[in-house]
N, C-alpha and C positions, 0 to 999 in steps of 0.2 A: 443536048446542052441548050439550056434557055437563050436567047438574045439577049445580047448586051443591055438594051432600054429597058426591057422584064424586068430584067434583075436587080436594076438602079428603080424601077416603079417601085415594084416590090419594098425593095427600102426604106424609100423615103413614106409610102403606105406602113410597113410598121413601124415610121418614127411618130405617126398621128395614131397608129391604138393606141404605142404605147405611153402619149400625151406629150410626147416631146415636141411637137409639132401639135398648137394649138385652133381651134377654129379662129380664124381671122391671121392667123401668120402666115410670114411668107413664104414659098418653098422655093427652093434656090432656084436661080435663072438660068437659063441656058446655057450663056456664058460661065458661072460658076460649075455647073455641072460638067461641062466642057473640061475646066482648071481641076475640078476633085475625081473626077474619073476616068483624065484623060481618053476622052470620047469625042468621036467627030458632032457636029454639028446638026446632025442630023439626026444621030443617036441622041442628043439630049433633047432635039425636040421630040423623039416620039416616044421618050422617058414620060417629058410631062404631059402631054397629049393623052397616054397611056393614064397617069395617075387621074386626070378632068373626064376620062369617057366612061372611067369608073365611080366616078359619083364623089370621090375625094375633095376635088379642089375646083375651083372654076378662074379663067383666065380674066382679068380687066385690063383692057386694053390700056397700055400706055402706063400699065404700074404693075404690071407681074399676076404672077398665080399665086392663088389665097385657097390654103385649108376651108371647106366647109364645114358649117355645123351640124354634124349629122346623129349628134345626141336623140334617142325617142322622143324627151320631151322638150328640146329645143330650149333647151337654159343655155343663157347666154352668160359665159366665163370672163368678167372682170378684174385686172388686179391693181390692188388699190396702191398708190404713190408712184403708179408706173409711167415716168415720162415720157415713155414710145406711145405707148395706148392712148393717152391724153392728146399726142401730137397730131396721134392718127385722127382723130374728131369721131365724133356719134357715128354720123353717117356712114362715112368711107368703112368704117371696121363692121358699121350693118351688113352695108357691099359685097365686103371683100367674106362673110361668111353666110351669102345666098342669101339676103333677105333684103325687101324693097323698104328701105326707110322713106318714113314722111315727116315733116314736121306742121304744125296746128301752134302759130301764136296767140297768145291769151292776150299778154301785155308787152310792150316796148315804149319805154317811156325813158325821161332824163330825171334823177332827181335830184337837186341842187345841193342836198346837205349829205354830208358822208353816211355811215353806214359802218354796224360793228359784227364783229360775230367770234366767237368764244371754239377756238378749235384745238384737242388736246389742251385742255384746264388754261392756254394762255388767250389774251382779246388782240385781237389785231383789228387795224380801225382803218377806213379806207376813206380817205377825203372825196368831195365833189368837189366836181357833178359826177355826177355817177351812174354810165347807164343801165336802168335792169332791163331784162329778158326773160318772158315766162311763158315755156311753151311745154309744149307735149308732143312726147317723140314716140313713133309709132318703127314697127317691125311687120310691116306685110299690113295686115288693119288693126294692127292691134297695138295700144296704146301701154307702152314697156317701163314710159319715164317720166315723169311730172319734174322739170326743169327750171328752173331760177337761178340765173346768172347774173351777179353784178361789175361790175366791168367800171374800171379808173379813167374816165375822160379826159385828164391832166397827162395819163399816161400814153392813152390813145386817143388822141383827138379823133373824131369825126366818125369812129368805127360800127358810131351810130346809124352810120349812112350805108352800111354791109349788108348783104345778105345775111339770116341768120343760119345759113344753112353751111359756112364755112366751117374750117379748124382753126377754133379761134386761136388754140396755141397756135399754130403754124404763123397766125393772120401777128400775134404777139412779136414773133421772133425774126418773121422775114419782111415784114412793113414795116415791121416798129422797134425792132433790130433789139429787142428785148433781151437780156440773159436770163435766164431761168435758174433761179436760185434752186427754190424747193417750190414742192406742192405736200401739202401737211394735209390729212384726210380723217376724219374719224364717221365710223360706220353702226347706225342704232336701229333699232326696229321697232315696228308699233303694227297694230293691228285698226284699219281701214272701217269706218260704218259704212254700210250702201246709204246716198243720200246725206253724208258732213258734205259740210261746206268747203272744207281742205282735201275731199274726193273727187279727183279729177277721172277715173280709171273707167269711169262705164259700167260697173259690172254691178248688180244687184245681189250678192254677197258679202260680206268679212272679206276684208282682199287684206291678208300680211304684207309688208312694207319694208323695203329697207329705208333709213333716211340716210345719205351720206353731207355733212359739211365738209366744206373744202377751201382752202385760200392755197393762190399761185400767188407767190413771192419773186420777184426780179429784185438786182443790184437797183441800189445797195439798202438790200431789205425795205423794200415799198409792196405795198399789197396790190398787184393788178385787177385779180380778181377772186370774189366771193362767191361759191354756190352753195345753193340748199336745194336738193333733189329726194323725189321719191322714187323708188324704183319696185316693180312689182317685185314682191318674195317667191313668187311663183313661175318667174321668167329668168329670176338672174341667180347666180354664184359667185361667189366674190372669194378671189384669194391672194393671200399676200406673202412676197416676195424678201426675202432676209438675205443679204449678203453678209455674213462675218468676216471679217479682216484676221486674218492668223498671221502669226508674227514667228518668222522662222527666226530660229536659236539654232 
């Protein structure tokens, strides 16, 4: 008969083939394991001990244990209008599925006059000052996102003065006690020349492209922020999330 920890590794190992458990998700904590399989303490740590020495997940300290991404070719799984993944920030979700993110600022600047952008056929319009942010985000050495963030100064004062390397929702919601209406998203694509001017990527090929815009909406509907991102076509997957409401009779 297997050990108790096998058999909870085991498990939660085939809730990640069979994609239940995503690269960058959490795997339950010690304590939860503890509450769902009525298991001591010590059986739940060498549950996840077990699942991290198998190449599955990797521990970060002081925030739990994260699915790896252990895809062949390392495409990284986005889903779009998801307010956990947005919370999470670029970095932390690099992190938390084995990869050393960097970022590379191009620009950071204030600019005084608002600022519009056209997301799902309606315009939303975002006063100044207004500060943007344009960097490029890296995954190991390799350059995954071409980034442009505009950001409501009225909304958040001074967040000018931030690192760029926070979650900026996070930095929205617990400094600046923001609610979080929606985030509205639409997803295009275009094919890259080696050498345009709007080619930030390094590569001397055709590089496919996602482009996503995006506006975060706070109460009571004001536009926080604005992005326009490229993302490599060759690094990323995008998939999206439907909840249907059914109406019991």
């Amino acid at each position: 008969m297997k050990p108790k920890f096998i058999s909870i590794s085991e498990e939660i190992i085939e809730k990640i083939k069979m994609g239940e458990l995503q690269p960058g998700d959490k795997i339950p904590s010690e304590n939860e394991l503890i509450k769902s399989y009525n298991v001591s303490n010590t059986t739940a740590r060498k549950s996840l001990l077990e699942i991290e020495s198998k190449g599955w997940a990797q521990r970060i300290k002081g925030k739990g244990t994260f699915v790896l991404n252990r895809t062949e070719d390392h495409h990284l799984l986005r889903t779009l209008g998801s307010i956990d993944s947005t919370r999470r920030g670029f970095n932390e979700s690099l992190r938390a599925e084995g990869f050393n993110p960097k970022n590379i600022v191009l620009e950071k600047t204030i600019l005084q006059h608002g600022i519009s952008s056209e997301i799902s056929g309606k315009h939303f319009i975002m006063e100044g000052p207004v500060l943007k942010i344009h960097q490029l985000r890296y995954a190991d050495d390799v350059i995954i996102k071409d980034e442009v963030r505009y950001i409501c100064l009225k909304l958040c004062p001074k967040i000018n003065m931030m690192s760029t390397e926070i979650s900026y929702f996070k930095v929205y919601e617990e400094k600046y006690h923001h609610k979080i209406t929606d985030i509205k998203q639409t997803l295009s694509a275009d094919i890259l020349e080696p050498g345009a001017s709007d080619n930030n990527f390094e590569v001397n090929k055709q590089l496919p492209v996602f482009i996503l815009d995006g506006v975060v909406l706070c109460q009571p509907e004001k536009v926080l922020e604005i992005e326009k991102s490229f993302y490599r076509g060759d690094k990323y997957k995008f998939a999206i999330v439907a909840n249907p409401e059914y109406n019991d009779k």
